[in-house]
Each structure stands twice: as C-alpha cells, then as structure tokens.
PLY file of the C-alpha trace (Angstrom):
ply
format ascii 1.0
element vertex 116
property float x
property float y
property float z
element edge 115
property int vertex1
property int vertex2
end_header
88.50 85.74 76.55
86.25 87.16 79.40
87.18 86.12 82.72
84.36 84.23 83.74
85.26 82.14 80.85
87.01 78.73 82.07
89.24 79.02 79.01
90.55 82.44 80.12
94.13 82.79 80.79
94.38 84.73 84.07
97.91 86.61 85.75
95.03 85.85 89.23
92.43 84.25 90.16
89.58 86.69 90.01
86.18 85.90 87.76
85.42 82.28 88.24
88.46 82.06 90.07
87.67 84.29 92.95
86.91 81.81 95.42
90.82 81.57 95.70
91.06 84.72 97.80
87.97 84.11 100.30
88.13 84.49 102.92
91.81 84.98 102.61
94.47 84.35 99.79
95.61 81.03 99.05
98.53 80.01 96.97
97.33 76.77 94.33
100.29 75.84 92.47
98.98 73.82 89.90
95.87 76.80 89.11
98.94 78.69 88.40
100.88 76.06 86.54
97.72 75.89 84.12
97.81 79.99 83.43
101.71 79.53 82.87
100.96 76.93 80.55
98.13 78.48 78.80
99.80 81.95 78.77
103.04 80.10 77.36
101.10 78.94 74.46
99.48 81.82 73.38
102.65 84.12 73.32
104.13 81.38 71.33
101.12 81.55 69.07
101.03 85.02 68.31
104.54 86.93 69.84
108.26 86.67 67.65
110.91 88.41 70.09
113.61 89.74 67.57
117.01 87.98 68.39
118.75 91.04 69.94
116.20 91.61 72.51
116.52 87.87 73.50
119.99 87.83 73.90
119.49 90.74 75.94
117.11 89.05 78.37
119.05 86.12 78.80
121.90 88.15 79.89
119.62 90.34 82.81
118.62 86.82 83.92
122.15 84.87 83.75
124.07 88.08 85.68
121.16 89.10 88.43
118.80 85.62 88.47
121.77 82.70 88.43
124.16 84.18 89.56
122.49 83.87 93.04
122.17 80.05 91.96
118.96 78.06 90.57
116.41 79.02 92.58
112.47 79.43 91.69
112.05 83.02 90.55
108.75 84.90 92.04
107.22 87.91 89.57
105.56 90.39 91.56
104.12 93.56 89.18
102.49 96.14 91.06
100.38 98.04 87.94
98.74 100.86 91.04
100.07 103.64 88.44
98.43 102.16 85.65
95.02 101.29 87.82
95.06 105.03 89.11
95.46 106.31 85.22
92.07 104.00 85.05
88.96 105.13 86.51
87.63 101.70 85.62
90.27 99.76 87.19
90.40 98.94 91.28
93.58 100.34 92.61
94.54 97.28 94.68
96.51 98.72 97.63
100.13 96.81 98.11
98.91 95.12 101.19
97.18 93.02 99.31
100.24 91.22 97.57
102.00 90.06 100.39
99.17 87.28 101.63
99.67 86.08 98.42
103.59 86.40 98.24
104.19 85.15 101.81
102.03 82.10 100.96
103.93 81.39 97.83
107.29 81.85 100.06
106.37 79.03 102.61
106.29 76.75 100.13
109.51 77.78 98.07
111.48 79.66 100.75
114.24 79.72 98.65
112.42 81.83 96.08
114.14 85.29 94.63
111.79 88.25 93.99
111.62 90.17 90.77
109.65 93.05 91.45
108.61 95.48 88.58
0 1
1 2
2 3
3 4
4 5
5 6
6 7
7 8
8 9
9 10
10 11
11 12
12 13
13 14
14 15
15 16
16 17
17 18
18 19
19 20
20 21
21 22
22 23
23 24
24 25
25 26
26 27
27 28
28 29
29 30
30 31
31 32
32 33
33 34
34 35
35 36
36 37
37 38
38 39
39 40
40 41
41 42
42 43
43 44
44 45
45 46
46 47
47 48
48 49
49 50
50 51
51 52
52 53
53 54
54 55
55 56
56 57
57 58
58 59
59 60
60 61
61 62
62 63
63 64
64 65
65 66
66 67
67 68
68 69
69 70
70 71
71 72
72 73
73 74
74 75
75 76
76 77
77 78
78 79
79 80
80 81
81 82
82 83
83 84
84 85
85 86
86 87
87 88
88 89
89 90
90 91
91 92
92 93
93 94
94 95
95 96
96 97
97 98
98 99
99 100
100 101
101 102
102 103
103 104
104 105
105 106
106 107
107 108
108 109
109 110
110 111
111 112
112 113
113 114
114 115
C-alpha cells in the first residue's frame, strides 16, 4: 500500500503519519502497537519460515535476549548503506534515531537494544 494510505503498514510514521516527528519525535505506543499488529498479520498471511530456521531464532533469542531476563526488546535497523546504494532514498543520518530511541527508553527503561 502507499503510505499516505491509512491502511498502510508502516516500520515509522512518515506519509500521513508525519505529524509524529514535528516539531520533534514523539514515541505513541499504541500507533506502533497497530503497525505490529498489522505487520504481524500480513507475514502470517503470506511468509512460512522453514522449521530449522525457527529453531534457530529461538535459540539467538533464548541465549542473548532472556538470558538477561524478560525485558521489552527495542529493534533499532539503521538501513544508511542501503539508502546510500539508493539515489532515491534519504540517507537519514544516525542522529536522528536516538530522539526516537531515548523517548521509547523513558518509558521502558528497562528495555534491551537489538541493533542491526
């Protein structure tokens, strides 16, 4: 779907959704809740993970996610490679994560970082 499309499932708020990051970045849990959701049904719709590659997964999470105890789990990817590859694509300079991140942190101080 296009992102100005309402229906749009969106990793940020940008399209329609830009007003979340003016004048500065604000963290809205359940706009985010909604994409998880969303996203969460459409892999289920149309992605099979073979059984190997699950197992696999839940081992990288159980041994370096739980095993610092059950805490909310933060997924920061940085794609400035990809963008720079992409004369189409803004490269958004790292700065502009961390309003975002340290908002989210606040709330969940607790949270552990996965950064890819």
């Amino acid at each position: 779907l296009h992102h100005l499309s309402a229906d749009s499932v969106q990793p940020y708020p940008h399209g329609i959704y830009r007003h979340f990051k003016s004048p500065v970045w604000r963290f809205d849990e359940p706009w985010h809740w909604r994409m998880r959701l969303r996203a969460r049904a459409v892999l289920a719709r149309h992605v099979q993970f073979k059984p190997q590659t699950v197992d696999k997964a839940k081992a990288f999470y159980a041994n370096n996610m739980l095993a610092f105890g059950d805490r909310p789990l933060l997924g920061v990817h940085i794609r400035s490679i990809y963008a720079a590859q992409d004369s189409a694509r803004r490269l958004i300079p790292t700065d502009e994560y961390y309003p975002l991140i340290n908002l989210y942190l606040q709330h969940r101080p607790e949270t552990l970082i996965f950064l890819s």
